[in-house]
N, C-alpha and C positions, 0 to 999 in steps of 0.2 A: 504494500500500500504506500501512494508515496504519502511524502510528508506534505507537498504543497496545496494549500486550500484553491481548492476548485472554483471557478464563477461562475454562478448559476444563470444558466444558457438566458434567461430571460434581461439580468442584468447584460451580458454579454451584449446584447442584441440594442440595448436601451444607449450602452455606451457611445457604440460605432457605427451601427447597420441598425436600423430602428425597424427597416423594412424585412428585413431579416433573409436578405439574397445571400448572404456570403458567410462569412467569418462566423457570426454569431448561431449559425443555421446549423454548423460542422462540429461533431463531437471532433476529437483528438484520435477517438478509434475511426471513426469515418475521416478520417484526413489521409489516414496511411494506407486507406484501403486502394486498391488497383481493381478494375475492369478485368473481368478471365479473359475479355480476347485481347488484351496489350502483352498477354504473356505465349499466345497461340502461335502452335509451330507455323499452319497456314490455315489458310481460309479455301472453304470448296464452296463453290455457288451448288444449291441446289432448288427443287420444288417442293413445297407443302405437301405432305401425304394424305391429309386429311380429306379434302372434298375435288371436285372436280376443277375449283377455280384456276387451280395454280400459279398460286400466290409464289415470290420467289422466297427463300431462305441465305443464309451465308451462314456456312456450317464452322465453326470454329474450332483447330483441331490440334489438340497439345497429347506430344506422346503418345500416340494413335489412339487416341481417346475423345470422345464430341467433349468440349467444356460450356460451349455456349450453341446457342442458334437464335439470330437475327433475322429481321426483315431484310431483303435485301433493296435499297435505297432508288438501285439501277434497275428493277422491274415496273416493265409496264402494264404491269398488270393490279399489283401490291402499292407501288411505290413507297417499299420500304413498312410497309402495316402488315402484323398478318392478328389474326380472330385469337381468342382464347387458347385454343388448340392448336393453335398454328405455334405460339407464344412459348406455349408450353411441350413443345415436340421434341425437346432435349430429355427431358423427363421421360416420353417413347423410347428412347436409345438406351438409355443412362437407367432405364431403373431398377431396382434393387427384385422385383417382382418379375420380373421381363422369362420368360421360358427360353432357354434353349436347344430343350431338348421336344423331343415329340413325344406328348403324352396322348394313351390309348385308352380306352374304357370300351371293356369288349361288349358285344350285347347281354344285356340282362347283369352285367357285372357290378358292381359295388367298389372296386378298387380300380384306380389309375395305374396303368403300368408303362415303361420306356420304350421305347421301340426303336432302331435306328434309323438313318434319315430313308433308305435304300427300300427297307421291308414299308416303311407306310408308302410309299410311292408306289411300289408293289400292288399294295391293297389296296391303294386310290385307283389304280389302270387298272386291275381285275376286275370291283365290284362294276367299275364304270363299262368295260367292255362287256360284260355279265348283260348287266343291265338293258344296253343298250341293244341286244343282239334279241334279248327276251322280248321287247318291244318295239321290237321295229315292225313299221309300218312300211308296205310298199306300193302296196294301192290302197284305196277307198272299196264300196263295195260295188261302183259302176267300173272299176280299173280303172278308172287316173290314178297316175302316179301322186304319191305323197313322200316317198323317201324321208321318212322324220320317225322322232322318236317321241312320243310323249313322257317317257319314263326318266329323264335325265330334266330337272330345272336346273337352273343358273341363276345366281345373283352376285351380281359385281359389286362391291365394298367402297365406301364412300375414303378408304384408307386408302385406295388404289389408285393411280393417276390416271389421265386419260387414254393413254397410250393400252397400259396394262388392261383398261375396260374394253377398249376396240379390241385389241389382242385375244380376250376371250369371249366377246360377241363372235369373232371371226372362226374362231376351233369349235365355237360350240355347234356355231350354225353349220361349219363344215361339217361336223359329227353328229348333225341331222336331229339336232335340238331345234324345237319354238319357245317353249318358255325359258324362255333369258331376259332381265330383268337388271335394273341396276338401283341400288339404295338410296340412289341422292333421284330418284323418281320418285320413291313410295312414299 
């Protein structure tokens, strides 16, 4: 503790700065404090994950680690603003809750268990070609063709950027899906 008698920020403020923009505004611990990206190895421009706008970001990156993320100033789209979520998308990267791993819960199961990355992709292509094969449709009952499947829906994630939604509008509909669907609709 030191020994020197403190001035209490309101006197501080009455002395010098009445208005209270500077000096009198700044504790001693906020004086010393540094910005995380003055210390960042570099900066990557990217896009918001969150909704379709694509607001831009400027990812800030110390020790191959995010430390910050920013509006990025230079988009025309943000100009430098992004939402709540947008704000807070370092928090998505960085957090302490984040999964790495792929967890399963069989059917009827009561317990989550690991899986590695190889065998659920496995079981995503299986059930998915299963499925699709079960319900395929090839005509109607006068023979026009339908080539579709009803038995596979789609819904695109509002986490997903534009590109990644066209991307699986495009596979679904090639693999003879109609309902596909995207989140920032519903």
């Amino acid at each position: 503790m030191s020994s020197r008698i403190s001035v209490p920020p309101f006197l501080r403020q009455l002395r010098g700065d009445p208005l209270g923009l500077g000096r009198a505004a700044q504790s001693s611990r906020s004086a010393r404090l540094e910005p995380r990206t003055r210390t960042a190895d570099r900066v990557v421009q990217s896009v918001c994950p969150y909704c379709a706008v694509g607001c831009g970001q400027k990812v800030y990156v110390k020790d191959e680690k995010v430390v910050q993320i920013e509006g990025d100033p230079d988009s025309p789209i943000s100009r430098g603003r992004l939402c709540p979520k947008g704000s807070a998308s370092e928090a998505y990267v960085n957090s302490p809750m984040r999964e790495h791993r792929v967890r399963y819960r069989r059917p009827h199961g009561t317990e989550w268990e690991e899986l590695d990355l190889e065998t659920a992709m496995d079981m995503i292509a299986d059930r998915f070609l299963e499925t699709r094969a079960r319900t395929w449709e090839d005509a109607d009952e006068d023979g026009r063709p339908l080539n579709r499947t009803l038995g596979v829906a789609v819904l695109g994630g509002a986490t997903l950027d534009t590109e990644e939604n066209y991307l699986l509008k495009k596979i679904f509909t090639a693999a003879g899906a109609v309902s596909i669907e995207n989140q920032a609709r519903i």
